[in-house]
LOLUMMAR-367615 format. One line per 4 residues: number of its first residue (from 1); for each residue x, y, z of C-alpha. Coordinates in nm, 3 decimals. Layout:
NUM) X Y Z | ...
***
This chain:
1) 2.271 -1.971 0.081 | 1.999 -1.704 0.100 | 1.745 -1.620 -0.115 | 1.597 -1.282 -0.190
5) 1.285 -1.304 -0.416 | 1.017 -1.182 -0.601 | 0.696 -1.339 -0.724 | 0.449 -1.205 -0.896
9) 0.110 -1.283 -0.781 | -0.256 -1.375 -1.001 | -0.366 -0.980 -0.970 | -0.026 -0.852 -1.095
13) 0.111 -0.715 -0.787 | 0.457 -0.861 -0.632 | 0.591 -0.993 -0.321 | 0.916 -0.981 -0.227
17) 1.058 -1.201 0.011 | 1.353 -1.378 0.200 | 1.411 -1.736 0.249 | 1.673 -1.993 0.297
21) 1.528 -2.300 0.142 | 1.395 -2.091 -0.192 | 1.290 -2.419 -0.337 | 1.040 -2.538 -0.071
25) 0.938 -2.139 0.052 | 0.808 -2.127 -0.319 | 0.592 -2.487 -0.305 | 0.483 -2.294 -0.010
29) 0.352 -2.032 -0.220 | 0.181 -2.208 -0.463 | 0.000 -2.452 -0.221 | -0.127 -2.185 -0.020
33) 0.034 -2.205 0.315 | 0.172 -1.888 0.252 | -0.128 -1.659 0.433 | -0.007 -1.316 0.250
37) -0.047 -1.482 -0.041 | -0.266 -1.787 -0.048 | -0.528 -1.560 -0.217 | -0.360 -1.439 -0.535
41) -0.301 -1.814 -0.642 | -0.174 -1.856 -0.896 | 0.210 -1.714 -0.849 | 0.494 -1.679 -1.095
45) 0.890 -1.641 -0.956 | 0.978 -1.336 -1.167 | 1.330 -1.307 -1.017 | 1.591 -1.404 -0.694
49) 1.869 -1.334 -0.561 | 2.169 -1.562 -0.395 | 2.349 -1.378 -0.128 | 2.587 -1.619 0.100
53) 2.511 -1.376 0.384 | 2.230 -1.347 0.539 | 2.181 -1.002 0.636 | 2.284 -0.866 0.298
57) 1.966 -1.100 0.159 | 1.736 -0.912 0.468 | 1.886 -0.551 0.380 | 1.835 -0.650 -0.005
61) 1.471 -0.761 0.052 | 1.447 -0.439 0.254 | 1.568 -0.211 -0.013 | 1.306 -0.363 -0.250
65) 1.046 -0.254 -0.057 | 1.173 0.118 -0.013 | 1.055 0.366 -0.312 | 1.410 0.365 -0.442
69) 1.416 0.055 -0.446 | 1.087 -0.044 -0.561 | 1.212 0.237 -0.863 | 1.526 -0.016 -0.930
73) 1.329 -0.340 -0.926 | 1.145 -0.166 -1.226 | 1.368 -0.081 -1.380 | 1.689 -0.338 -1.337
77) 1.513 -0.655 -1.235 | 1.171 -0.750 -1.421
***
């Protein structure tokens, strides 16, 4: 499986990312190895996404970070 997700981070804003282990990519995250994020500690999962394919997950992840698609994570996902 493959893992689209978002997190929200200590000053409100929200990363969006792509993993395959979402379990351990998250423990990542909140222990700081994480470099993007290791200074917004603490982090919340606000939402993922299980895709068996792996490119849908990327082109998902992708399309979160577009306007549109930044508009639909508004609106349809938190």
């Amino acid at each position: 499986m493959y893992y689209t997700y978002i997190i929200e981070l200590k000053n409100k804003a929200k990363y969006i990312g792509f993993s395959s282990d979402l379990k351990n990519r998250i423990k990542d995250h909140i222990i700081g190895s994480v470099s993007q994020t290791k200074n917004f500690r603490p982090i919340k999962l606000i939402f993922y996404a299980a895709f068996e394919n792996k490119l849908r997950a990327l082109k998902f992840e992708q399309y979160l970070k577009t306007p549109s698609g930044f508009a639909f994570r508004n609106k349809r996902l938190i």
